[in-house]
VOTORDREN-770358 format. One record per residue: x, y, z of N, C-alpha, C, CB in turn; residue in three letters; residue number from 0. Coordinates in steps of 0.1 Angstrom, whole numbers. Glycine has a CB too. Example, Ala and Ser with C-alpha at 12.3 -4.5 7.8 and 13.67 -1.06 7.14 Angstrom:
2
   n.east   n.north    n.up   ca.east   ca.north   ca.up   c.east   c.north    c.up   cb.east   cb.north   cb.up   code   pos
      132       -57      78       123        -45      78      132       -33      78       113        -45      90    ala     0
      128       -22      71       137        -11      71      129         0      79       141         -6      57    ser     1
//
This chain:
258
   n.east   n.north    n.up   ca.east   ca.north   ca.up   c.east   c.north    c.up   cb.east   cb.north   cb.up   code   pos
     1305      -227    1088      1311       -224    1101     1314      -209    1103      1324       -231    1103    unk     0
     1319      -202    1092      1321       -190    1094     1306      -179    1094      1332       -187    1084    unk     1
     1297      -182    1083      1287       -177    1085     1277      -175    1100      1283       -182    1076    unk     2
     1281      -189    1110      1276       -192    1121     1281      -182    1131      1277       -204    1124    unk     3
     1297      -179    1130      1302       -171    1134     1302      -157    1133      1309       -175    1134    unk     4
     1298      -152    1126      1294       -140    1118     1279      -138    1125      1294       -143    1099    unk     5
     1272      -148    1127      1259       -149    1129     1256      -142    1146      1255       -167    1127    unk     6
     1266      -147    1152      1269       -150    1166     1276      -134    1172      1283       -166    1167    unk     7
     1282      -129    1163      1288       -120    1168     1279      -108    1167      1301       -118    1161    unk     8
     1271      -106    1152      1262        -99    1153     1249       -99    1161      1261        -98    1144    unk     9
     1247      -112    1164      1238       -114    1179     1240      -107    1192      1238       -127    1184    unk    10
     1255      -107    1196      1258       -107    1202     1259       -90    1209      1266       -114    1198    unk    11
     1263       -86    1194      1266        -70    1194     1250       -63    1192      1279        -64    1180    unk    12
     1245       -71    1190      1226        -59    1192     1224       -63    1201      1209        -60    1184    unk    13
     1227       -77    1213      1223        -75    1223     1230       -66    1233      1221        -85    1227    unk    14
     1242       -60    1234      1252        -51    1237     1248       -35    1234      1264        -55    1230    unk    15
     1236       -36    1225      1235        -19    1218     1227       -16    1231      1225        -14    1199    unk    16
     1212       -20    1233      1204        -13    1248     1209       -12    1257      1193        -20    1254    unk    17
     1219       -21    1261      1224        -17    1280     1235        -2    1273      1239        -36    1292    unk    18
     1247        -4    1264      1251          8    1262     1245        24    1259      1256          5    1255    unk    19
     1229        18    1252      1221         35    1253     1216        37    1267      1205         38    1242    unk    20
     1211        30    1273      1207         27    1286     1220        34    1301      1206         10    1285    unk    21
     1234        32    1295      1243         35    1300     1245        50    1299      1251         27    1297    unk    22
     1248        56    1285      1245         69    1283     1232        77    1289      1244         69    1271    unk    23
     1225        71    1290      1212         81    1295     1210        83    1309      1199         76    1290    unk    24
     1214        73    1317      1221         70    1332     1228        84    1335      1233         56    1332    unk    25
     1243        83    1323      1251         94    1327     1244       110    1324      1265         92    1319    unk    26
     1235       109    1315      1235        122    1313     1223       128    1320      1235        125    1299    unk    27
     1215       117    1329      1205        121    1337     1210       126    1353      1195        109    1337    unk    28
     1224       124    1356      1229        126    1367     1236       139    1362      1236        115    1374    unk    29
     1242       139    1354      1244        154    1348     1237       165    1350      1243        154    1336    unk    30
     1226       165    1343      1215        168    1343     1211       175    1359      1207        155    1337    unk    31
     1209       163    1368      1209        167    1382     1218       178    1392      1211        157    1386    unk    32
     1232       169    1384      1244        177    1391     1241       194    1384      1263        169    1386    unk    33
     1240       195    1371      1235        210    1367     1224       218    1377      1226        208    1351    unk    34
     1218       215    1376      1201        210    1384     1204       215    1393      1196        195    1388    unk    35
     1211       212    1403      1218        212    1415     1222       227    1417      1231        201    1415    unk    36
     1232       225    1410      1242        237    1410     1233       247    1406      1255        236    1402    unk    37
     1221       248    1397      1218        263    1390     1208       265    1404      1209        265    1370    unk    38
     1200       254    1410      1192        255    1427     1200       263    1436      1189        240    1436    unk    39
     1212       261    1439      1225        270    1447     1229       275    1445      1234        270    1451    unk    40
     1228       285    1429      1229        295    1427     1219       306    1427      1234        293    1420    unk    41
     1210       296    1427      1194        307    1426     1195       309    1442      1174        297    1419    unk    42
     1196       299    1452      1194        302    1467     1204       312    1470      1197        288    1477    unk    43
     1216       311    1466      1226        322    1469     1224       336    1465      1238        319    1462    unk    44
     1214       336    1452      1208        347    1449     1198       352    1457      1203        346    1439    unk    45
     1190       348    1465      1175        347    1467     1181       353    1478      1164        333    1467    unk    46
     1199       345    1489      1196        352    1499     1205       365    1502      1197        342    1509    unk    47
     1209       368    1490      1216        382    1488     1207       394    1487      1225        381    1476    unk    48
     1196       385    1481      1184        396    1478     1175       398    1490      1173        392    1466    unk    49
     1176       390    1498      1166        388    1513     1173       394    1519      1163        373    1520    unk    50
     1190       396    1521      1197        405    1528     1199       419    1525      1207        399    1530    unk    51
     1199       425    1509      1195        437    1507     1184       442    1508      1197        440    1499    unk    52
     1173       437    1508      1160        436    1515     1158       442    1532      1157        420    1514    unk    53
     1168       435    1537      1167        438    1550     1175       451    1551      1171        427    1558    unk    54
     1186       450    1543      1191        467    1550     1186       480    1544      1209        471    1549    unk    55
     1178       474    1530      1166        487    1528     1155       487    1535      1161        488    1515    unk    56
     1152       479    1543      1140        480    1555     1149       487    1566      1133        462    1562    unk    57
     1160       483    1566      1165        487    1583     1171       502    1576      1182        472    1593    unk    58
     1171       506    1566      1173        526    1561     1164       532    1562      1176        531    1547    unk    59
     1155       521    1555      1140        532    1559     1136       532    1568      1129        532    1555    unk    60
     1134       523    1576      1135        527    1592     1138       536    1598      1142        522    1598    unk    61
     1155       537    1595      1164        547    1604     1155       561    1593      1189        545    1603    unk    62
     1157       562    1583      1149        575    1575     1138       573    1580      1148        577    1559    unk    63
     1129       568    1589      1120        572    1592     1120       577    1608      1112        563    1588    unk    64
     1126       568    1619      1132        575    1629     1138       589    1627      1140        567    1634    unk    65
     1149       591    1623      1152        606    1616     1146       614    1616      1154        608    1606    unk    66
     1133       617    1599      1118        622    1601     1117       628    1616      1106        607    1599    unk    67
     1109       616    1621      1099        617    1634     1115       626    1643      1091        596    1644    unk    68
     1123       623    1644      1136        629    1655     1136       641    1651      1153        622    1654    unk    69
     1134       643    1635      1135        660    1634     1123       666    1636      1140        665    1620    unk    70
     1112       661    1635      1097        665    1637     1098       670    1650      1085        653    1636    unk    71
     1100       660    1662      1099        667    1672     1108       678    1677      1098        659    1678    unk    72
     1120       677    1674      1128        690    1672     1122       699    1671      1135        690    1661    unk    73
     1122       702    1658      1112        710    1653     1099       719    1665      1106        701    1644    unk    74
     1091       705    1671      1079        707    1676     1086       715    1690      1069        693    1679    unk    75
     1094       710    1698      1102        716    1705     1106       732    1705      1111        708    1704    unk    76
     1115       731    1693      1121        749    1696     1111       755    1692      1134        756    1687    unk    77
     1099       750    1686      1083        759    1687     1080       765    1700      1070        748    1684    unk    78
     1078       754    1710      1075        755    1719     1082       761    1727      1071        748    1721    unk    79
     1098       761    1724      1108        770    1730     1104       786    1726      1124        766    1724    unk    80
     1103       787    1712      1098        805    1707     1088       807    1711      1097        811    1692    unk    81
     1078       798    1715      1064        806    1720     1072       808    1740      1044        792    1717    unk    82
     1075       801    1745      1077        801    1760     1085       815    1760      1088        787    1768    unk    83
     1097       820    1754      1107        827    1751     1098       842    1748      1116        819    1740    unk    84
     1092       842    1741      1080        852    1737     1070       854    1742      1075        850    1727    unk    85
     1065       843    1751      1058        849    1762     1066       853    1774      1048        840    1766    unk    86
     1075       850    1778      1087        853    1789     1086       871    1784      1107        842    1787    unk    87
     1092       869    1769      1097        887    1766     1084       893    1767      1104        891    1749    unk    88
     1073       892    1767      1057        896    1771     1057       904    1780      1048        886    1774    unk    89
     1058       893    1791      1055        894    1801     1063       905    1809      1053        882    1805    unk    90
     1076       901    1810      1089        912    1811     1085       928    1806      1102        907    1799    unk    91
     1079       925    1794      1076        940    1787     1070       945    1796      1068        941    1774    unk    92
     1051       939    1797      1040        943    1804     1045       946    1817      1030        934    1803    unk    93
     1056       939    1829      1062        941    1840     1066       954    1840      1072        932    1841    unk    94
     1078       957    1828      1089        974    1830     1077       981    1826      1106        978    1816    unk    95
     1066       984    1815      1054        991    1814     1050       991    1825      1045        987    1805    unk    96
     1044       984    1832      1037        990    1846     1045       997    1859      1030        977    1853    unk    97
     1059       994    1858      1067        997    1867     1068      1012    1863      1080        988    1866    unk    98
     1069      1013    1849      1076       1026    1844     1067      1035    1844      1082       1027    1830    unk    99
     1053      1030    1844      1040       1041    1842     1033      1043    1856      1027       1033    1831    unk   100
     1039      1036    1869      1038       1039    1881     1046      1051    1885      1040       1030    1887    unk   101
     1060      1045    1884      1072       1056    1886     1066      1070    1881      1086       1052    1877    unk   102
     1063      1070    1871      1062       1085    1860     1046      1089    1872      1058       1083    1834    unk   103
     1036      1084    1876      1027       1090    1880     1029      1091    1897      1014       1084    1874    unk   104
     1035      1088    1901      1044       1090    1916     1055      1098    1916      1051       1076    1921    unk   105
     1065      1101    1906      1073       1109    1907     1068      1125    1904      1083       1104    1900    unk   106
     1054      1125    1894      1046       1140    1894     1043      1141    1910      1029       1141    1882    unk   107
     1036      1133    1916      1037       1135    1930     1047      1140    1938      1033       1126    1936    unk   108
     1052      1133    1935      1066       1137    1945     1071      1150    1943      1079       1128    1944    unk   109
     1074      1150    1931      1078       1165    1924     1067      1176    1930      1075       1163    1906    unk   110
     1056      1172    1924      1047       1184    1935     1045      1184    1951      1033       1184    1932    unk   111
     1050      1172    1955      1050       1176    1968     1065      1185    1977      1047       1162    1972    unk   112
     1072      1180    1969      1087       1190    1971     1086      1205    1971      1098       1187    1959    unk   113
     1080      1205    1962      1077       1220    1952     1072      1227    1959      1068       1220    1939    unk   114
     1055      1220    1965      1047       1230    1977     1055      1233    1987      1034       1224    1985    unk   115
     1068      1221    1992      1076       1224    2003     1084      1233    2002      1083       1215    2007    unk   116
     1092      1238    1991      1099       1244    1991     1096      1257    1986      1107       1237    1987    unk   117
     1087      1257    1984      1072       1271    1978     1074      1279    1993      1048       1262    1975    unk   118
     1069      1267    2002      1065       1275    2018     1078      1279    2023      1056       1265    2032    unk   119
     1092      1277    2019      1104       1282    2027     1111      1292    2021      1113       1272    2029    unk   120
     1110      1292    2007      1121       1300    1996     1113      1307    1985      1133       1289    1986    unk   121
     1115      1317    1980      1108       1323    1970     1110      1312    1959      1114       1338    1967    unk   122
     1094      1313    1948      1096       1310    1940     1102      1307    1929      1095       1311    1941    unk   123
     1112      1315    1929      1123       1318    1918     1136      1307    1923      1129       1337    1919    unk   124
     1136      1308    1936      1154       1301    1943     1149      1290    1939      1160       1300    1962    unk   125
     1140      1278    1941      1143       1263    1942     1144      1257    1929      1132       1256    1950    unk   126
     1134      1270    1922      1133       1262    1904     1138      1255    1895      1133       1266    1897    unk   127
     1159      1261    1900      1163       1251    1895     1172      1244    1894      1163       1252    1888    unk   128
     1171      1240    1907      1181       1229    1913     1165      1217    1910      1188       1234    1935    unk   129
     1159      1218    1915      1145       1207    1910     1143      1208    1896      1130       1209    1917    unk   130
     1144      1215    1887      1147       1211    1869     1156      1205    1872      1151       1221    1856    unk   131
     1171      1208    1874      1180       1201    1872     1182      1186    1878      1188       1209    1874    unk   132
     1179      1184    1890      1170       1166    1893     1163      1161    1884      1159       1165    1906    unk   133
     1149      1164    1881      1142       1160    1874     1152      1157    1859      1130       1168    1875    unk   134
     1159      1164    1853      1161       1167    1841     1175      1153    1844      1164       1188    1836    unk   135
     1182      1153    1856      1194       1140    1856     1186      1127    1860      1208       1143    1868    unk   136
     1171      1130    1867      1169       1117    1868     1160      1113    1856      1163       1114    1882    unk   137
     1152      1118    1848      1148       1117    1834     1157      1106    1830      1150       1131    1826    unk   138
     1167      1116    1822      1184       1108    1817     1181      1095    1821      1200       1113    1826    unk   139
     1186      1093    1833      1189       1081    1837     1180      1066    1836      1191       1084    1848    unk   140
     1165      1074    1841      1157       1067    1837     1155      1063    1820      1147       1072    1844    unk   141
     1155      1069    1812      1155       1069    1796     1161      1057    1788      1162       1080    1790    unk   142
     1177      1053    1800      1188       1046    1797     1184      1033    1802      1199       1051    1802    unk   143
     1171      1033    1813      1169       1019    1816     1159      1014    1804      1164       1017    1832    unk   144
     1148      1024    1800      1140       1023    1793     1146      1016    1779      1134       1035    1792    unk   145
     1156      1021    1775      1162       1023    1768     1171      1003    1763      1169       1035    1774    unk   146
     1165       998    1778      1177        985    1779     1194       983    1784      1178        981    1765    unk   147
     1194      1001    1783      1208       1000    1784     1213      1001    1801      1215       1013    1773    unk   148
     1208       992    1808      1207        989    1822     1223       989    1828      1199        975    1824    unk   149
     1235       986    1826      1247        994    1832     1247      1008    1829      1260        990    1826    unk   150
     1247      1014    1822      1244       1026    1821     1235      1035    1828      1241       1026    1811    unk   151
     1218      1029    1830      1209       1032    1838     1215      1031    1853      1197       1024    1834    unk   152
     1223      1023    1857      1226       1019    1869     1237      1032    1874      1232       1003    1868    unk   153
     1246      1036    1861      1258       1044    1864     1251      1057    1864      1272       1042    1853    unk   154
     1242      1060    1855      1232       1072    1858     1228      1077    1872      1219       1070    1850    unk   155
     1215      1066    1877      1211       1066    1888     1221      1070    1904      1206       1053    1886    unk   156
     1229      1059    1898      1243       1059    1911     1250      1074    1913      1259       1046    1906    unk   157
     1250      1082    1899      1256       1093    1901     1245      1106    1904      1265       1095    1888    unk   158
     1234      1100    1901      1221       1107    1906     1221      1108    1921      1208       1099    1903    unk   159
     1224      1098    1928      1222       1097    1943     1234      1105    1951      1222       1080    1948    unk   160
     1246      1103    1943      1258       1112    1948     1253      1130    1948      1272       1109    1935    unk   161
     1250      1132    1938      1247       1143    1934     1234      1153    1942      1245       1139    1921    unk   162
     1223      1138    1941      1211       1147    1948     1205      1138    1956      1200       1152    1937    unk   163
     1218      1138    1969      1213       1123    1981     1198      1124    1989      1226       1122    1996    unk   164
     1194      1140    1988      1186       1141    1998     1168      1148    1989      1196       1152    2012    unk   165
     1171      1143    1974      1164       1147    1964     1151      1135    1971      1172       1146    1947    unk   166
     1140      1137    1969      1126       1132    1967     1127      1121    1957      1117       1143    1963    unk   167
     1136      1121    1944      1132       1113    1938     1149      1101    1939      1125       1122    1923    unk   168
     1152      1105    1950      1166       1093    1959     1159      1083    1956      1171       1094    1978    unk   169
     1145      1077    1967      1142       1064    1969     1143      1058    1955      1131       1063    1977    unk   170
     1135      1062    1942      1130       1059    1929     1145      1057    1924      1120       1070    1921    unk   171
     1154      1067    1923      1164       1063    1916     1173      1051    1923      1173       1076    1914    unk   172
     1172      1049    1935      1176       1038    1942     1170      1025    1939      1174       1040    1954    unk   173
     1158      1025    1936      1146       1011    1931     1154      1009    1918      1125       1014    1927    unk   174
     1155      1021    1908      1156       1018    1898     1169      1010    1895      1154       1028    1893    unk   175
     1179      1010    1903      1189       1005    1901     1192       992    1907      1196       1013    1902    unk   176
     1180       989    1915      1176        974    1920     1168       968    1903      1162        973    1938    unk   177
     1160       974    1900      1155        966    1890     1162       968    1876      1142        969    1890    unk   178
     1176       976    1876      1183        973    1863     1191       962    1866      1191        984    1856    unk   179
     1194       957    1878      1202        944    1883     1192       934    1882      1209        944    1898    unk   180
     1179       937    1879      1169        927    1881     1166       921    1863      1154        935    1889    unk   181
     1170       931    1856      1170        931    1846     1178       924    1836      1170        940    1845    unk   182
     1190       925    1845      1202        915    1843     1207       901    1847      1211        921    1848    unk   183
     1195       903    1848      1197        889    1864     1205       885    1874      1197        877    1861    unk   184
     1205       896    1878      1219        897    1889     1211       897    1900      1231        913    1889    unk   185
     1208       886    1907      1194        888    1915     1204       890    1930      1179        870    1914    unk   186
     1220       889    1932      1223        892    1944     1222       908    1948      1236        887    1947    unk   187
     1227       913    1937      1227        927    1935     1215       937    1936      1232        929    1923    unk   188
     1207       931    1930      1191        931    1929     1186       934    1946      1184        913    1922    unk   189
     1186       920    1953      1182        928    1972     1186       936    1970      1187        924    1987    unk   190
     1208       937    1971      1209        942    1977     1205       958    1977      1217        939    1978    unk   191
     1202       963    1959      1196        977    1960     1184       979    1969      1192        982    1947    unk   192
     1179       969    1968      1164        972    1972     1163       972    1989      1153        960    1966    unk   193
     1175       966    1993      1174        964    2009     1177       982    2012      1189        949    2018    unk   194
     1187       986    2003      1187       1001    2009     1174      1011    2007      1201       1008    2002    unk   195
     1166      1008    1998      1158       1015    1997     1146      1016    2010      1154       1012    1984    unk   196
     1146      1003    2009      1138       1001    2027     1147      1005    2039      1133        982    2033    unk   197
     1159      1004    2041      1169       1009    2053     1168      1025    2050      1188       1001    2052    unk   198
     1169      1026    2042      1171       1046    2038     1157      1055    2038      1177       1050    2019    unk   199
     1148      1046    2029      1136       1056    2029     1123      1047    2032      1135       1063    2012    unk   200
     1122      1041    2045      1112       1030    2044     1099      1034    2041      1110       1023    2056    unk   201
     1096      1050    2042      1079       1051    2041     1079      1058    2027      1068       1062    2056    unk   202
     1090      1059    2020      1088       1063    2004     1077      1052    1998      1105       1061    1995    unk   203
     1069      1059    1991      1060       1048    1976     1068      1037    1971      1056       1058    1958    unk   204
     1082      1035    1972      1091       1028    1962     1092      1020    1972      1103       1033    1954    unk   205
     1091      1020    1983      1095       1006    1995     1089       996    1994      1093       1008    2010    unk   206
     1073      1001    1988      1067        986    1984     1071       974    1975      1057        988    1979    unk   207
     1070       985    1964      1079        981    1951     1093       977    1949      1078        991    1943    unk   208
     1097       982    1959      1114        977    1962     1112       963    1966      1124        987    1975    unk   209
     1102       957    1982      1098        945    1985     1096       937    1976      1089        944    1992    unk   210
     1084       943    1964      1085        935    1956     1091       925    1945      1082        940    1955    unk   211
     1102       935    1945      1111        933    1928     1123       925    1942      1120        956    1915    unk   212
     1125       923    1953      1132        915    1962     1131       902    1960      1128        918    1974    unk   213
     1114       899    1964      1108        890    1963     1109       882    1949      1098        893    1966    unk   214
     1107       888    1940      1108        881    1926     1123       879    1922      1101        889    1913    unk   215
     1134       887    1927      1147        882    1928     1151       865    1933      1152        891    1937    unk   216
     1144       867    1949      1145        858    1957     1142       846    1950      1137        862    1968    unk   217
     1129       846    1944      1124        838    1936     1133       829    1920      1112        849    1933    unk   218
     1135       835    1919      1147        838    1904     1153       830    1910      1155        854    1898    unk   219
     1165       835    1923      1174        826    1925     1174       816    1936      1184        834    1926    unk   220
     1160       810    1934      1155        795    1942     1154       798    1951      1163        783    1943    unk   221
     1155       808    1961      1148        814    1976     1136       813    1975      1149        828    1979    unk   222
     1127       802    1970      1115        804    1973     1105       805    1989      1112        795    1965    unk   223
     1118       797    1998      1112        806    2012     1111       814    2018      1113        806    2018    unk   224
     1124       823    2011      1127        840    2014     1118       849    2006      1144        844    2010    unk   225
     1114       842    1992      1106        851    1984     1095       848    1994      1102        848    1967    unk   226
     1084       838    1996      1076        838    2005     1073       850    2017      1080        828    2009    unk   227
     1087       848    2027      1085        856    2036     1083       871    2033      1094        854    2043    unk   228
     1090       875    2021      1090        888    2017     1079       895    2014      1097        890    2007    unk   229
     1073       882    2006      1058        890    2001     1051       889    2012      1048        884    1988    unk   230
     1054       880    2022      1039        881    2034     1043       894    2046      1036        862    2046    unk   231
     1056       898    2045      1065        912    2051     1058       922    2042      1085        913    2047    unk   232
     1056       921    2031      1049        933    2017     1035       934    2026      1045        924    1993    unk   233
     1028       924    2027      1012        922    2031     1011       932    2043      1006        905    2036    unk   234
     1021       927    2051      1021        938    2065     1021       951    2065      1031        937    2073    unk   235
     1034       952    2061      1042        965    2061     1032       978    2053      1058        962    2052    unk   236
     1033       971    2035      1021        979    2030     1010       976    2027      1023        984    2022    unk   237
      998       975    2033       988        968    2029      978       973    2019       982        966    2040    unk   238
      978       985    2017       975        993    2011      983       997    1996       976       1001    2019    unk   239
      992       994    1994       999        996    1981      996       989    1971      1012        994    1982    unk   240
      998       988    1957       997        983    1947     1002       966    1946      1004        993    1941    unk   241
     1016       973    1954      1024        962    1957     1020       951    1963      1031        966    1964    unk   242
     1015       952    1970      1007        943    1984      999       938    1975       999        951    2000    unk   243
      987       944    1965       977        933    1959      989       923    1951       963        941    1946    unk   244
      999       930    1944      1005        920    1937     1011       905    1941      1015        927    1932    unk   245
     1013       911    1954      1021        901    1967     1012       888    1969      1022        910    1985    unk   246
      999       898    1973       991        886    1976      981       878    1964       981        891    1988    unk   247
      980       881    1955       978        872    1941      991       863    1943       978        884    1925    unk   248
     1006       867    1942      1016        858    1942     1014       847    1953      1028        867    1943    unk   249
     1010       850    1968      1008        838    1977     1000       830    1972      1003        841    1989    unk   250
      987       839    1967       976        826    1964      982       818    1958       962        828    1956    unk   251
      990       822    1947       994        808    1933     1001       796    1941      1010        815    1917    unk   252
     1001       783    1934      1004        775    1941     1022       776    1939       997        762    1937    unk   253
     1031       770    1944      1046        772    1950     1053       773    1935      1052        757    1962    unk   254
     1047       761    1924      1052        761    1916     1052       774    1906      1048        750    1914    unk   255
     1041       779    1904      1039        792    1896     1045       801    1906      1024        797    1892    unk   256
     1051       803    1918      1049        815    1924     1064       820    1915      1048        816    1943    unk   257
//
């Protein structure tokens, strides 16, 4: 009886051993998963931290590349600002050069034309040197525009005209002090010298040139209908002058260059 029982129990308990390994391997396969699991959502949590530093080193280099190109054109820009700027000072230059190399071969005229005048009224000796002494204050003055130093040229000139109102070389020192305001860009001041040079000395050499340097005032300060009229007033008045070819080259150009 007892051996039957003995018999029974150990039957009993090997059939009990498979479902309990069976049970173990159950648990440790969902383990397994839950691990599984978790190291997958940690790798995705990784993957999208790295997909999002990804994107703001795309979106730097970007902006470092916008930047680049923003300073490139910069760059290409104040290029094109020192060449405009450098041709402006060019041109300016080659402008006071032709102005200044007129003046000097018109004022030997004038000078000699005074000279024969005052040859035929006064001995040689009387006029000599009150005309050095003109020539020698309008020199000065003119030197000071050359010079850039255009208030100065202006205060020269102005005390030139006080001094020697009824001198030959009045009208010139009068231009000249339209174009040291021209210089300045004082383009109201600018007519206005130049309107006296035509009201005072209209058939002087410098009345053309006074129209002229009006006109490019006019021009300067958006009068482009007043510059217009001025130069087609230049065409009339002097047709013959220097001035006048300059005038009418300036009509031909179209509105925008003028």
């Amino acid at each position: 009886m007892m051996l039957r029982r003995a018999a029974f129990v150990l039957a009993l308990g090997a059939a009990a051993l498979p479902a309990r390994a069976g049970m173990f391997d159950d648990e440790e396969a969902r383990q397994q998963i839950v691990n599984l699991q978790k190291l997958v959502a940690a790798q995705k949590q990784r993957l999208d931290s790295v997909e999002a530093e990804a994107r703001d080193r795309r979106a730097v280099l970007d902006l470092a590349s916008q930047i680049e190109q923003l300073r490139g054109e910069l760059a290409k820009m104040r290029g094109q600002l020192e060449l405009l700027a450098n041709q402006g000072e060019t041109a300016d230059k080659r402008q006071k050069d032709l102005y200044l190399d007129i003046d000097a071969r018109l004022r030997k005229l004038e000078q000699a034309r005074e000279e024969q005048a005052k040859a035929a009224e006064k001995s040689a000796a009387g006029p000599a040197e009150p005309a050095a002494a003109e020539a020698k204050a309008y020199e000065a003055a003119l030197n000071q525009f050359k010079l850039g130093n255009y208030p100065l040229a202006i205060s020269a000139f102005n005390g030139f005209l006080v001094t020697y109102p009824s001198s030959p070389l009045a009208p010139s020192a009068q231009y000249w002090i339209g174009n040291a305001h021209y210089a300045q860009r004082d383009y109201k001041n600018t007519i206005a010298a130049q309107q006296k040079v035509l009201a005072n000395w209209p058939e002087a050499p410098k009345a053309a040139d006074a129209m002229l340097n009006m006109a490019s005032a006019q021009a300067e300060s958006g009068d482009a209908r007043g510059a217009r009229r001025t130069l087609e007033a230049l065409v009339v008045k002097y047709p013959e002058s220097p001035a006048a070819a300059s005038a009418k080259q300036r009509l031909a150009q179209p509105a925008a260059k003028r």
